[in-house]
N, C-alpha and C positions, 0 to 999 in steps of 0.2 A: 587663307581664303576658305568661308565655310561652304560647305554644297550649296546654298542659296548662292551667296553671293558669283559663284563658279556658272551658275546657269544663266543668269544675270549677263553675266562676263563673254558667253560663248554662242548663247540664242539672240536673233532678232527678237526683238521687240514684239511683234506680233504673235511669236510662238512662245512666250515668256509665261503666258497665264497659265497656258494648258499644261506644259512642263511643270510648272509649280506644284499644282494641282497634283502630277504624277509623282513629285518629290514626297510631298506629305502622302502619298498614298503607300511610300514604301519601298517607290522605284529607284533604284542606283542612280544618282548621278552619271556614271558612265554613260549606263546604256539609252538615258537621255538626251543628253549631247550628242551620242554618236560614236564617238571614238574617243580614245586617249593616247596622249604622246608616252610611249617605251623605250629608251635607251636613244633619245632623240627622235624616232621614228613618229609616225601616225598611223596610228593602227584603229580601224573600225569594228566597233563590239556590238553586237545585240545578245539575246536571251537565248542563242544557240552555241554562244561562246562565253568561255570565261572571262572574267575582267583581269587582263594583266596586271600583277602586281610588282611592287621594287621588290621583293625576295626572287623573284626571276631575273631582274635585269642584273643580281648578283651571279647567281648560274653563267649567263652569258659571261659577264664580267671574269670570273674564274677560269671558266672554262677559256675561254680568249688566253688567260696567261701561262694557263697549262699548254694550249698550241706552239706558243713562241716558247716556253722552257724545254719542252721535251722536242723541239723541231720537227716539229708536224709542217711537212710543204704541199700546198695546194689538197690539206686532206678531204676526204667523202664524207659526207654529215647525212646523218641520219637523224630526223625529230620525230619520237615516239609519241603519238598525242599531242598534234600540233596544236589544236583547237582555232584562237584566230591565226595563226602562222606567224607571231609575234616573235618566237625562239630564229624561227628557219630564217624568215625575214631580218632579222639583225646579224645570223650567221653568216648568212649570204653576201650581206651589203659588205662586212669587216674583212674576209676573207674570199670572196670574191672563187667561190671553189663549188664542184657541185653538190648541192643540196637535195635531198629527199625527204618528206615532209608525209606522215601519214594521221590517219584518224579512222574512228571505226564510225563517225557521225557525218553524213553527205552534209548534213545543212552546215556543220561547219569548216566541211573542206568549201563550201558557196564562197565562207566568208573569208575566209584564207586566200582564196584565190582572188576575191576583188583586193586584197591586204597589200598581197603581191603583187598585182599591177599597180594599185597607187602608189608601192612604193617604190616599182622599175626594179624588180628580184624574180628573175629568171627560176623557179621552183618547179620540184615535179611531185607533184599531189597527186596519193595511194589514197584511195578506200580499203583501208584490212586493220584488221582488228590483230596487233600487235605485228608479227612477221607474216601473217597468212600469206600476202601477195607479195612480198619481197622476194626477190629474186636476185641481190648481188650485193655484195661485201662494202664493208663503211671501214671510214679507220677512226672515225667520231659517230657516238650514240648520245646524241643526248635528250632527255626528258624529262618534264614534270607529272607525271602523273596522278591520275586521281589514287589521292592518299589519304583521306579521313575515314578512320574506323567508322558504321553505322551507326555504334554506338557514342562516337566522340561528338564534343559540343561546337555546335555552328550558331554563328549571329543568324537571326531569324531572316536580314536584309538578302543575306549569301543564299538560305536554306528555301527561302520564296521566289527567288529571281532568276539564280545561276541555274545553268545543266547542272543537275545533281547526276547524270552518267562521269559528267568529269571534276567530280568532288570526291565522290562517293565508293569506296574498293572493299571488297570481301576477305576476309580473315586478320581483322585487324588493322585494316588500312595496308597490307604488304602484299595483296595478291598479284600487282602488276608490277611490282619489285623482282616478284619470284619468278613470273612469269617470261622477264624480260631476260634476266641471269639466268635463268636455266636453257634459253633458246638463242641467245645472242652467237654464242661462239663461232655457230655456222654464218655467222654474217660479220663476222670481223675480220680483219686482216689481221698479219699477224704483228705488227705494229701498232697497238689501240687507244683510247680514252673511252669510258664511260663515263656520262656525266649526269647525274639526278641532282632537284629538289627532292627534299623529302620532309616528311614530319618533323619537329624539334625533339619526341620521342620515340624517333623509331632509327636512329643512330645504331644502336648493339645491334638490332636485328639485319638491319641489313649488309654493315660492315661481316656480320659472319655468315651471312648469303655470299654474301661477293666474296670472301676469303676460301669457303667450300670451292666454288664453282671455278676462279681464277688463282689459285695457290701460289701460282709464280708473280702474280701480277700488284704493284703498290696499291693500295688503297690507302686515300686520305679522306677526314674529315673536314668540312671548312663549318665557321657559323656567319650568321646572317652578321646586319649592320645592329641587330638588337641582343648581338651575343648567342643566339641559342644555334645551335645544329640543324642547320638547314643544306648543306652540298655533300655530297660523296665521290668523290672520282674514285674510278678505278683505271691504271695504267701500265701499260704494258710496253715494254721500249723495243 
């Protein structure tokens, strides 16, 4: 189904011309419609959130099988840059455990928290930019963060529409890599998962972040559904 046809599909009739109109002007389909389904859910997007994509519902997906391999019961989750609350909100629904959900952007904790009452997920939405207001231990870290070098190439659609705060990271797309590994340990238990999306090129760099900062602890690589390196855990039993 192409994006016409998708608007077609999901608008009344009435709001169909004016949609169009925003299509040919360059607007996402997503943030048209309104929302899009993630991992089954419905999740609500505008232009203060990113557009969930399938390289996340693999994150989830992973990370879920790393919980039941290494017997994680009822663990604490932590979502670094939740944006719509799309991660936290599938968290929550599958393991049914407490969830803590932060961003350094209000308008898209607004939109997280309408996320999570449409979708009945109990979440506790921080305003802090990385751990500033965190105040208590996880034994699940997981995140997508903004990873595109300043200099790396974006489709004009993503570079026009999306928060470029949650695209966009300084020193090569690795500054909230760094930032999150070098500050994490005070907020872990000593039982843990870390779990990223990340670049398809930024695998070496942050496998030997995380090998510095956690020495004792596994790290694995996973790749997406299109082959390239897209997950990192890091785990500690």
């Amino acid at each position: 189904m192409n994006n016409k046809e998708c608007l077609l599909k999901h608008l009344p009739k009435e709001k169909q011309k004016e949609a169009l109109k925003r299509l040919e002007a360059g607007e996402p389909v997503q943030y048209i419609i309104g929302h899009v389904d993630f991992y089954g859910y419905n999740i609500k997007v505008n232009k203060d959130v990113l557009i969930p994509r399938f390289e996340t519902e693999g994150l989830i997906e992973k990370t879920l099988n790393y919980v039941n391999a290494y017997n994680f019961s009822n663990p604490c989750i932590l979502d670094i840059g939740t944006g719509s609350g799309a991660i936290a909100i599938v968290m929550k629904k599958k393991l049914n455990s407490k969830v803590v959900a932060l961003d350094i952007s209000s308008e898209a904790l607004r939109v997280a928290k309408e996320n999570a009452k449409l979708n009945d997920a109990d979440i506790n939405f921080i305003e802090s930019d990385i751990f500033s207001n965190v105040d208590e231990s996880f034994d699940i870290i997981i995140s997508n963060p903004p990873y595109i070098s300043k200099a790396g190439f974006i489709e004009d659609i993503v570079f026009n529409n999306e928060p470029n705060i949650a695209l966009f990271a300084e020193d090569n797309g690795l500054h909230f890599y760094k930032r999150i590994l070098s500050e994490a340990s005070a907020y872990l238990n000593k039982k843990f998962i870390i779990a990223f999306e990340i670049g398809f090129d930024q695998a070496d760099d942050i496998i030997s972040l995380a090998k510095k900062q956690f020495p004792s602890a596994k790290v694995k690589l996973e790749n997406d559904l299109s082959n390239k390196n897209r997950y990192i855990f890091i785990i500690k039993e």
